[in-house]
N, C-alpha and C positions, 0 to 999 in steps of 0.2 A: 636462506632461501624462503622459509614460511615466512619473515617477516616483509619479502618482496613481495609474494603475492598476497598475504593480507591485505598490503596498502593498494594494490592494483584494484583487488577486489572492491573494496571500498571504494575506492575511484568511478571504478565502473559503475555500481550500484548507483552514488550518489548523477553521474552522467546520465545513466538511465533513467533515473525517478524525473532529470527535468526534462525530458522527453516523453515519456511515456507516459498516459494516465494507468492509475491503478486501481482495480477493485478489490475490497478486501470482504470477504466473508465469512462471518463468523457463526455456527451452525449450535444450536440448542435443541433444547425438546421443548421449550416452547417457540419455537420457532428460528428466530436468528439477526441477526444485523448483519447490513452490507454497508459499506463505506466506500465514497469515492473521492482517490486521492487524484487533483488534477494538477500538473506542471505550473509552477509559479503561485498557486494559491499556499498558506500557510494551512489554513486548516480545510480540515476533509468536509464533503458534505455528507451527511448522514439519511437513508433512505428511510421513508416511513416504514411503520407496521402496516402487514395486511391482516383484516381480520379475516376471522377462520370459514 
């Protein structure tokens, strides 16, 4: 049965991402990156830094 719904899972996921755009952020003390991953592109676009 786990190995049914892993594969579902996965399915799904992979379903989802080409429909959905995603934001990914990633949070530091200096500050952080955000990433946007959009449907059908291969690679993400990467947001500037703001300065302080």
């Amino acid at each position: 049965m786990n190995v049914f719904d892993a594969r579902t899972l996965k399915e799904y996921l992979i379903e989802f991402r080409k429909q959905h755009p995603i934001i990914l952020g990633l949070f530091s003390n200096a500050g952080g990156d955000f990433y946007l991953f959009i449907p059908g592109q291969s690679d993400p676009i990467r947001a500037d830094c703001v300065s302080i």
